[in-house]
C-alpha positions as CSV (number, residue, x, y, z in Angstrom):
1,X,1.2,-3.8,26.5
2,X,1.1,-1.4,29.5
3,X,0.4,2.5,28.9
4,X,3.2,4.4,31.0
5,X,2.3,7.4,30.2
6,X,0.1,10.3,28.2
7,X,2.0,13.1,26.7
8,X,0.7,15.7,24.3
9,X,3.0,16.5,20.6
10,X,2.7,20.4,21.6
11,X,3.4,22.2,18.3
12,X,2.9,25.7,20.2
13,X,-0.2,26.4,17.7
14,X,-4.2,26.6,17.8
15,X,-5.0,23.3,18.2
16,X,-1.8,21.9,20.6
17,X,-2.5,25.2,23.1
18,X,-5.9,23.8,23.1
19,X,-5.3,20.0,23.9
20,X,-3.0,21.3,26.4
21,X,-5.3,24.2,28.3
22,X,-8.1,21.3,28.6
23,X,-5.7,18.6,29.8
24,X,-4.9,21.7,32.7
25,X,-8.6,22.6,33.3
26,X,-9.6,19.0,34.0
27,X,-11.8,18.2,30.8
28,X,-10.1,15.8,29.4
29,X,-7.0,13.7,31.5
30,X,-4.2,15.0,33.0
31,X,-0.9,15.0,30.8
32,X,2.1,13.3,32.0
33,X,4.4,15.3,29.8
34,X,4.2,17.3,26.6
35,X,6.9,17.5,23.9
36,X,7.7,20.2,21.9
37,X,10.5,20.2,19.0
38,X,12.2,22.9,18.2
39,X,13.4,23.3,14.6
40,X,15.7,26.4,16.0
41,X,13.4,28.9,13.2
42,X,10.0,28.8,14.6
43,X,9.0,32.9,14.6
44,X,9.6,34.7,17.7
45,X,5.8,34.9,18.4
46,X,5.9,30.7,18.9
47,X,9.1,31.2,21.2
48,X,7.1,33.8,23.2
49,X,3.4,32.1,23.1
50,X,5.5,29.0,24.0
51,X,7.4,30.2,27.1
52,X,3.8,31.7,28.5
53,X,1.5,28.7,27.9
54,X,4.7,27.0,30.4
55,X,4.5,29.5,32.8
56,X,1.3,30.6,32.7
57,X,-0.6,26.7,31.9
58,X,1.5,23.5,32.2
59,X,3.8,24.5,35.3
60,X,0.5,25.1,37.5
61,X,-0.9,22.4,36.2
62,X,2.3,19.9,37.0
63,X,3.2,19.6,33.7
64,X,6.3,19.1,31.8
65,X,7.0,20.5,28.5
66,X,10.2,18.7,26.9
67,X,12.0,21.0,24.7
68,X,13.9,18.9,22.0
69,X,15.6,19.5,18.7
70,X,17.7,17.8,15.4
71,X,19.4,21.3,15.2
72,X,19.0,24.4,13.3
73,X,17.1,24.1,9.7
74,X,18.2,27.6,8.5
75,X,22.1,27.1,9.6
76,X,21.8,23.3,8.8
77,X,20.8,24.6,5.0
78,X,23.6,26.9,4.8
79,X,26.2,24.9,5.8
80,X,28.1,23.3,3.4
81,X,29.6,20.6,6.2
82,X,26.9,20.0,7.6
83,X,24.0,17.3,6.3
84,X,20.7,18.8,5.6
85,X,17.0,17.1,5.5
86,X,15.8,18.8,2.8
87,X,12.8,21.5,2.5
88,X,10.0,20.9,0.2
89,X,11.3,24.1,-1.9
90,X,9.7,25.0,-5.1
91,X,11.6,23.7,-7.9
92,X,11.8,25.6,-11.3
93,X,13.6,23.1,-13.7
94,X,16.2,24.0,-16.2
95,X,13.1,22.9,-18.8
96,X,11.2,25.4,-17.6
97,X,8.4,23.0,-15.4
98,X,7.6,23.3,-12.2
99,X,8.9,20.5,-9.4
100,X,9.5,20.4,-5.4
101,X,12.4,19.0,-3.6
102,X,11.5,16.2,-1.6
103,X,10.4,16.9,1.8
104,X,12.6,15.5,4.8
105,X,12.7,18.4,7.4
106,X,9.3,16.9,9.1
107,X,10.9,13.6,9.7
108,X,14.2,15.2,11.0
109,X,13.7,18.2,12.6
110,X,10.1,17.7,14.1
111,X,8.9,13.5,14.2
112,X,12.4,11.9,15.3
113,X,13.6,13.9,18.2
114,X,9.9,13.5,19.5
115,X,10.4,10.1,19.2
116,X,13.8,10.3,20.6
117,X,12.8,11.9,24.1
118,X,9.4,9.6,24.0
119,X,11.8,6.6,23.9
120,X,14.1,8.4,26.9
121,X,11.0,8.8,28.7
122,X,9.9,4.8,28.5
123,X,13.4,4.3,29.6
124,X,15.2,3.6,26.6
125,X,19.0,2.4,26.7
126,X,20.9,6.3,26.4
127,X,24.1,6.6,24.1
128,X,27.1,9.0,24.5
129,X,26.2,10.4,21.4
130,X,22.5,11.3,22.0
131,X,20.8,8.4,20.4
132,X,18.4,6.4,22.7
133,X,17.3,2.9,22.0
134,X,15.0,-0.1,22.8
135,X,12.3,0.8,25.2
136,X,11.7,-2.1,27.7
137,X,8.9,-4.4,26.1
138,X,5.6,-3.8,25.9
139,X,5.6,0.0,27.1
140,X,4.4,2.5,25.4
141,X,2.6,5.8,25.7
142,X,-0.2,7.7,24.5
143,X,0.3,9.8,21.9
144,X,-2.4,13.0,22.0
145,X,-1.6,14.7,18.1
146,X,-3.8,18.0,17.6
147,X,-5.9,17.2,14.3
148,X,-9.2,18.8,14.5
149,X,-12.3,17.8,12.6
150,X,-11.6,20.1,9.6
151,X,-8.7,18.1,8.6
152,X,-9.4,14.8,10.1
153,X,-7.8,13.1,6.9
154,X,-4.5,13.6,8.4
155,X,-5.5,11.5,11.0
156,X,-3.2,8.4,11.5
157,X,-2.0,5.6,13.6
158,X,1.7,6.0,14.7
159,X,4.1,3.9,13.1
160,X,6.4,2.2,16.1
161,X,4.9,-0.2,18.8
162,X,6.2,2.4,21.5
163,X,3.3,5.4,20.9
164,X,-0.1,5.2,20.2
165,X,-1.8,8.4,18.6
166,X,-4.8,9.3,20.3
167,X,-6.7,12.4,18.8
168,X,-9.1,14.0,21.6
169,X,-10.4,17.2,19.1
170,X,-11.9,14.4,17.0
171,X,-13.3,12.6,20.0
172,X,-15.0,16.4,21.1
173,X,-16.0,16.3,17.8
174,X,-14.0,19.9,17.3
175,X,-13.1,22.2,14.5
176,X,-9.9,24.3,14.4
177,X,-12.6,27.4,14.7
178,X,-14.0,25.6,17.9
179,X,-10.4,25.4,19.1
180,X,-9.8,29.5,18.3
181,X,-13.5,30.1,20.0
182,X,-12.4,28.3,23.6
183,X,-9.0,29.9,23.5
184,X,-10.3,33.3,22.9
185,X,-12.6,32.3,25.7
186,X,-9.8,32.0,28.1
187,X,-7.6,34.6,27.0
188,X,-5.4,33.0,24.6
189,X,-6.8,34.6,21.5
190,X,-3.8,35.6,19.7
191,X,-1.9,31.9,19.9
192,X,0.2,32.1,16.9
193,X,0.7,29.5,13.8
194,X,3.3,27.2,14.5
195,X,5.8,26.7,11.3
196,X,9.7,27.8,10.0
197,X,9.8,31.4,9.4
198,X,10.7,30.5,6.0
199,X,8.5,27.1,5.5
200,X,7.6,26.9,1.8
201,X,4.0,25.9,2.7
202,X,3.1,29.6,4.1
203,X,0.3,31.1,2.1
204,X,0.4,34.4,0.8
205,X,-1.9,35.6,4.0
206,X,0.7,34.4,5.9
207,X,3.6,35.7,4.1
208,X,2.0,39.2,4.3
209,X,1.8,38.9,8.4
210,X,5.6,38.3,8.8
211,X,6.5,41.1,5.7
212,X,3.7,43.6,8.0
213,X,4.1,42.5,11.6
214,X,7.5,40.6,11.8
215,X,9.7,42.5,9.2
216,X,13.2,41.2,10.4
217,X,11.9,37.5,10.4
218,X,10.7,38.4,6.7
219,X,14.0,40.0,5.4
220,X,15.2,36.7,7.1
221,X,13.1,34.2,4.8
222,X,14.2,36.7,1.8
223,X,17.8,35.7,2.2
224,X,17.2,32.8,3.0
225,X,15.3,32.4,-0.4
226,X,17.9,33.9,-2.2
227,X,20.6,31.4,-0.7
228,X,18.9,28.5,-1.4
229,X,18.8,29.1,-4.5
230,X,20.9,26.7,-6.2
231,X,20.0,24.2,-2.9
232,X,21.6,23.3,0.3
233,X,25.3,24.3,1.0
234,X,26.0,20.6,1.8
235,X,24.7,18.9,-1.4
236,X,26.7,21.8,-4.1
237,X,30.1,20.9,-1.8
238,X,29.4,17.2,-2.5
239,X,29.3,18.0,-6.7
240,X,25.4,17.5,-6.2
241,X,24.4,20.9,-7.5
242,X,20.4,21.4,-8.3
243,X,19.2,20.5,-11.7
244,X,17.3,23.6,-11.6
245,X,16.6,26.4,-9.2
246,X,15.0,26.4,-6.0
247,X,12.0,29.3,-4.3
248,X,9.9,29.4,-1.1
249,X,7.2,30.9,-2.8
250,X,4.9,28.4,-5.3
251,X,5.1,31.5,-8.0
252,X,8.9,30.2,-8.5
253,X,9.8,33.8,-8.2
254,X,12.2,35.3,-5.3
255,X,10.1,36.1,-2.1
256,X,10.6,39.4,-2.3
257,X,9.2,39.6,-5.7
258,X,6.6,37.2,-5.0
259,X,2.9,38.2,-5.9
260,X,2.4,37.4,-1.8
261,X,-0.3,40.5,-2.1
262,X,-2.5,38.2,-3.8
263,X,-5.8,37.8,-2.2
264,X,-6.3,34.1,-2.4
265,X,-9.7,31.9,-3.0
266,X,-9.2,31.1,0.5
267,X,-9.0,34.5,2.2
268,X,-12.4,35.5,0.2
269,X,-13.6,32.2,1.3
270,X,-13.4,32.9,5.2
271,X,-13.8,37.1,4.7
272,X,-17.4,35.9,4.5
273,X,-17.7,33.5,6.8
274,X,-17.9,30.1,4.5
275,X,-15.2,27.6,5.6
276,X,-14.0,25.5,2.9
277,X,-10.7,24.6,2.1
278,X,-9.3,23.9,-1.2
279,X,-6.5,21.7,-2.1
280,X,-4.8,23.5,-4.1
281,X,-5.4,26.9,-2.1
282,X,-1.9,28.3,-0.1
283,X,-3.4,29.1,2.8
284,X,-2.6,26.3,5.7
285,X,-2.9,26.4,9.6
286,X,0.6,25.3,10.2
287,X,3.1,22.9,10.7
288,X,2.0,20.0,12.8
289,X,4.7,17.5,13.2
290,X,2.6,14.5,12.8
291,X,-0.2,16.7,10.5
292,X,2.1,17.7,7.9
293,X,0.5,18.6,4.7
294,X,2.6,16.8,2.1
295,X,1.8,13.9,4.3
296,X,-2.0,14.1,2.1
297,X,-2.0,11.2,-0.1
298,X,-3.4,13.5,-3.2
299,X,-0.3,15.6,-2.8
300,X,2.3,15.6,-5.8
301,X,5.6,16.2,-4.6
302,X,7.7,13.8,-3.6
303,X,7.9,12.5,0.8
304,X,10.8,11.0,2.2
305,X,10.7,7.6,4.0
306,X,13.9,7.0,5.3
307,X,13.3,5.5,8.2
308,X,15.5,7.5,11.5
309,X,19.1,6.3,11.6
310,X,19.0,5.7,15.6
311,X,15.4,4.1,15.9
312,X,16.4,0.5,16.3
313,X,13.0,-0.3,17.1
314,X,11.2,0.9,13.9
């Protein structure tokens, strides 16, 4: 096996900006590339913190960031020709219990176009119609995934011989506060969270930001919420309608109505300074492509794995 190259899964949020600033500073290796994937309804602060950590980081240092996407989740959702990776949405069943829709949007929208442009940069075999295949044998890169010591759990080895995950914030021995302490250090303070402006794992802290400081991004996710309501567009045209109905918010109750004021155990938690996180607290640091929460073992709703149509070498 020969290592071609080292590239960083940039996510845009806390811990990625780190990895990235200390690849450009010198203390840890110099990145050959970093990919970021673009789910086309990341908040405007990501686009923004996204474009200056380019200008500002990775161009003086010599790096590349790859900007890749599957499409737009939002319009994809909405569109009743088009297929749709579904959204773990809160499920309130015609019975009146409480379920989730199975999570695909991870795999689609985030993992496989990462893996797409990793295989295009090994110099995989391009197709007219975008797929890329076989990467020549043997080469592979390094894979740097930003999972920090306080959720170390989601820690794991990739799953195709051409990337291997390497996790340098465990190797530092670093804590997403340790991460937010360095970046403050050097002036990167306010780095947003990376997720979908309507991603059903925001916690009610986080739903309060975008209704306070992004107010058009949160009337956004409102009708979004509403219109997903019975599902996506695509499955009601095929005669798949939802047995049930379908919420961002885990209260199963429209977003607008949502009790998102709600101080959670979480919040009270770090208002004093104690850092503990619950399981089955709402509050989450974002949506790491390869450090997805419904990715946790103990986690009840259901995960795809449908492996990606144009990976011929899974």
């Amino acid at each position: 096996m020969v290592k071609q190259a080292t590239i960083l899964s940039l996510g845009a949020g806390v811990q990625s900006t780190a990895l990235l600033l200390l690849s450009a500073e010198g203390r840890l290796p110099k990145l050959d590339a970093c990919i970021f994937s673009d789910t086309g309804w990341e908040p405007a602060a990501v686009y923004d913190h996204l474009n200056r950590i380019d200008e500002e980081i990775a161009k003086p240092a010599g790096i590349p960031i790859y900007r890749v996407s599957s499409g737009n989740i939002r319009n994809d959702a909405l569109d009743p020709a088009h297929r749709f990776a579904s959204m773990p949405l809160f499920i309130l069943n015609r019975n009146g219990s409480p379920g989730m829709a199975r999570r695909q949007c991870t795999s689609e929208y985030k993992i496989k176009p990462i893996k797409r442009q990793v295989r295009r940069l090994l110099g995989g075999e391009q197709f007219d119609d975008g797929r890329v295949g076989r990467v020549p044998k043997g080469a592979f890169v390094e894979q740097w995934i930003g999972i920090s010591t306080d959720e170390f759990h989601r820690a794991k080895d990739s799953d195709v011989s051409y990337a291997k995950h390497a996790f340098p914030l465990l190797d530092l021995g670093w804590s997403r506060a340790d991460c937010m302490s360095y970046l403050t250090n050097r002036g990167w303070g306010h780095t947003p969270k990376s997720a979908c402006v309507g991603c059903p794992f925001h916690g009610n802290r986080q739903w309060r930001d975008l209704r306070d400081n992004a107010p058009e991004e949160f009337a956004d996710a409102v009708a979004f919420d509403y219109a997903i309501r019975a599902g996506s567009a695509r499955a009601n045209a095929d005669g798949r309608p939802l047995l049930g109905t379908a919420y961002l918010h885990p209260s199963r109750l429209p977003l607008d109505q949502a009790p998102i004021n709600r101080i959670t155990r979480r919040e009270l938690l770090d208002s004093n300074g104690v850092l503990f996180e619950f399981e089955d607290d709402e509050e989450l640091a974002g949506c790491s492509p390869f450090a997805c929460r419904a990715d946790d073992a103990e986690t009840p709703w259901a995960v795809d794995k449908t492996p990606d149509l144009d990976e011929e070498e899974l």
